[in-house]
C-alpha positions in Angstrom: -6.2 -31.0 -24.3 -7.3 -34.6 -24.3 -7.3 -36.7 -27.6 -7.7 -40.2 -28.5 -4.6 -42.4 -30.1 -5.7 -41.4 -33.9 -6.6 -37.7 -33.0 -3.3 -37.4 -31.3 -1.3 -39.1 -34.5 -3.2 -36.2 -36.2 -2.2 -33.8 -33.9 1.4 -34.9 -34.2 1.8 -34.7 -38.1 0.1 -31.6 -38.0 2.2 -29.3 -35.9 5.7 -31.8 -37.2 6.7 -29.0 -39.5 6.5 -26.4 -36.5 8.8 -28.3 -34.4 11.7 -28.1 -36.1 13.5 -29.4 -39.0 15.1 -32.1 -37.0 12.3 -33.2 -35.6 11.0 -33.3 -39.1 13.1 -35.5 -40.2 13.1 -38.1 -37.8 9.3 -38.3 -38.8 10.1 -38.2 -41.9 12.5 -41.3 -41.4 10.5 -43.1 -39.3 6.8 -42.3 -40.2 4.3 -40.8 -37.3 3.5 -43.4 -35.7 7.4 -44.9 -35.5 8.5 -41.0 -33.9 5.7 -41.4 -31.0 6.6 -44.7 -30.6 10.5 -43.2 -29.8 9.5 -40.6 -27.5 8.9 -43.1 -24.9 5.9 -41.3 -24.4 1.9 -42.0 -25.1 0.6 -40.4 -28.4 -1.7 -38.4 -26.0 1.4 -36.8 -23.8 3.5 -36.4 -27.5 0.0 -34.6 -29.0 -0.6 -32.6 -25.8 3.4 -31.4 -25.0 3.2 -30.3 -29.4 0.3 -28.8 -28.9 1.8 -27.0 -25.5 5.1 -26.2 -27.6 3.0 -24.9 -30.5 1.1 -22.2 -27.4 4.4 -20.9 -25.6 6.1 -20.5 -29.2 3.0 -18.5 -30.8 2.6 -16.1 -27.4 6.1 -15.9 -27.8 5.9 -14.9 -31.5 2.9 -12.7 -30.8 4.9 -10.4 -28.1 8.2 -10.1 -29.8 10.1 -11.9 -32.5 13.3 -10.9 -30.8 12.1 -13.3 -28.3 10.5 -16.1 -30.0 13.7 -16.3 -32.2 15.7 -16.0 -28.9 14.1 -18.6 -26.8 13.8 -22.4 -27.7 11.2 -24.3 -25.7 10.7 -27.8 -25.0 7.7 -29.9 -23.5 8.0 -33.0 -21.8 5.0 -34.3 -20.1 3.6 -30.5 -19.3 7.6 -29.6 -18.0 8.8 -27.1 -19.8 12.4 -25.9 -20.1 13.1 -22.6 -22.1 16.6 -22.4 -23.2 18.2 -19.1 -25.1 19.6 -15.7 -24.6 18.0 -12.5 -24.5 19.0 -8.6 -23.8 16.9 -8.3 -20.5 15.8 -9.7 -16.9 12.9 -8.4 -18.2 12.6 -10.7 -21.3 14.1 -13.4 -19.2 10.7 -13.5 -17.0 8.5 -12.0 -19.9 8.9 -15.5 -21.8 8.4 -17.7 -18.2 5.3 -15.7 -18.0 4.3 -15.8 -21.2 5.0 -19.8 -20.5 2.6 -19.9 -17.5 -0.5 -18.9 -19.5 -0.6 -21.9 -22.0 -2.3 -24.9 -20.7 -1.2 -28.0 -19.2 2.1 -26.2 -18.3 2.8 -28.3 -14.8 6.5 -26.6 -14.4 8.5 -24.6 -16.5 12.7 -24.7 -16.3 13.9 -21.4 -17.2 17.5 -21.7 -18.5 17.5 -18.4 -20.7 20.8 -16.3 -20.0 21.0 -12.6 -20.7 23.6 -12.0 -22.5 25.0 -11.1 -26.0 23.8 -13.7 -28.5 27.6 -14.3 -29.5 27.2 -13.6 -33.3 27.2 -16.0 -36.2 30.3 -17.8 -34.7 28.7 -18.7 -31.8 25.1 -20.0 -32.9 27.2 -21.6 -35.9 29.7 -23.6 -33.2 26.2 -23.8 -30.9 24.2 -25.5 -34.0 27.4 -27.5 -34.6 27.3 -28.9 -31.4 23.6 -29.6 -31.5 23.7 -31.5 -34.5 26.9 -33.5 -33.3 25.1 -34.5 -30.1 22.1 -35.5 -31.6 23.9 -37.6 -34.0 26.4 -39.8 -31.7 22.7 -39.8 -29.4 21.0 -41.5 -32.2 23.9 -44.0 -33.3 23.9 -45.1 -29.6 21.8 -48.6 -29.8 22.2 -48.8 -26.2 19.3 -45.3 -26.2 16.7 -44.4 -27.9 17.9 -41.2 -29.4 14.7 -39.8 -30.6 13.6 -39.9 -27.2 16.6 -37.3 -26.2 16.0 -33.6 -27.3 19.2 -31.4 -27.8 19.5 -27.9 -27.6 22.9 -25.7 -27.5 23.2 -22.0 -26.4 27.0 -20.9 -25.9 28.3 -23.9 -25.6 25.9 -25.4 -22.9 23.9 -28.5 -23.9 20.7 -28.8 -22.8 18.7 -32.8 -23.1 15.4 -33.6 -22.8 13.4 -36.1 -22.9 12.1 -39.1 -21.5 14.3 -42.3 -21.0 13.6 -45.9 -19.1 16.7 -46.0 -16.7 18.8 -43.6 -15.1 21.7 -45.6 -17.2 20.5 -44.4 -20.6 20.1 -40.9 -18.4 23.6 -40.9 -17.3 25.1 -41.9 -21.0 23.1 -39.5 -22.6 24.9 -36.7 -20.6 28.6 -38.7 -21.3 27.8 -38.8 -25.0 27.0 -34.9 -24.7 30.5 -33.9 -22.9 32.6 -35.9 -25.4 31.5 -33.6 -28.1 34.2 -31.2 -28.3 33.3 -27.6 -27.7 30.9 -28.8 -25.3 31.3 -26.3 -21.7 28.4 -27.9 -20.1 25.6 -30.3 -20.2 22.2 -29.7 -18.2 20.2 -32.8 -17.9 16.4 -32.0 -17.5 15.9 -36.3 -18.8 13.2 -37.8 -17.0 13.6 -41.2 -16.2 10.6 -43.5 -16.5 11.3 -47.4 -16.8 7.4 -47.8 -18.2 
């Protein structure tokens, strides 16, 4: 999909609500155009990886809600990493393939684990963590926060995102093991100083 700057903005406010409530609020907080502006990405490559997100999560949806509620996706310039648990090898390479027919999809990162989703403990202590990252991530003047996505699935923390140095890369990932409860942090950051 290729848009113009105001089609994209469109784009962007549209599908908000179906990326997640903290995503929500930060364009909430900072209006549209601010939240494009702190993803250290064009409004074209923020319109084009929602509209990408908003593809993979509806195929998803379509085959099984077992795995769209099992399997969180994020798009970074047509890179997708799919993060989650399911019951199944089979599910595990279901959702990559499902993932390979939505356009623009240049690579896809498949961190989904099979395993037992650890009950309400575990995604409570795993949304804990999330929101805990994400927090110390945005208080951090020396990053730009919004630019860093955060998911957490048994205690792993998974970034995103696009950065300018491999510094704000590297401190991103320290801020993300301090957090206790933290048992590892995968870095899928891309570094571009533009």
């Amino acid at each position: 999909m290729k848009t113009n700057g105001t089609a994209a903005l469109l784009v962007l406010a549209l599908a908000a609500p179906a990326m997640g409530g903290c995503v929500a609020a930060a364009v909430g907080a900072v209006g549209t155009a601010g939240y494009v502006a702190a993803q250290n990405r064009s409004p074209t490559q923020v319109a084009d990886d929602s509209a990408t997100r908003i593809c993979i999560n509806d195929k998803l949806l379509k085959r099984s809600t077992s795995l769209f509620s099992n399997v969180s996706v994020e798009v970074v310039r047509g890179r997708v990493l799919l993060i989650g648990t399911v019951a199944s090898e089979a599910d595990r390479a279901e959702a990559e393939s499902l993932t390979r027919t939505c356009e623009d999809v240049k690579e896809i990162d498949n961190r989904i684990e099979i395993a037992d989703d650890g009950g309400v403990g575990g995604y409570a202590s795993d949304s804990w963590i999330t929101a805990k990252v994400k927090s110390n991530l945005v208080t951090d003047f020396s990053l730009n926060g919004f630019s860093i996505g955060v998911e957490t699935v048994n205690g792993i923390v998974y970034l995103s995102g696009v950065v300018r140095s491999a510094e704000q890369r590297d401190k991103a990932v320290e801020i993300a093991r301090s957090i206790s409860g933290v048992q590892k942090v995968v870095s899928a950051i891309q570094v571009d100083p533009e």
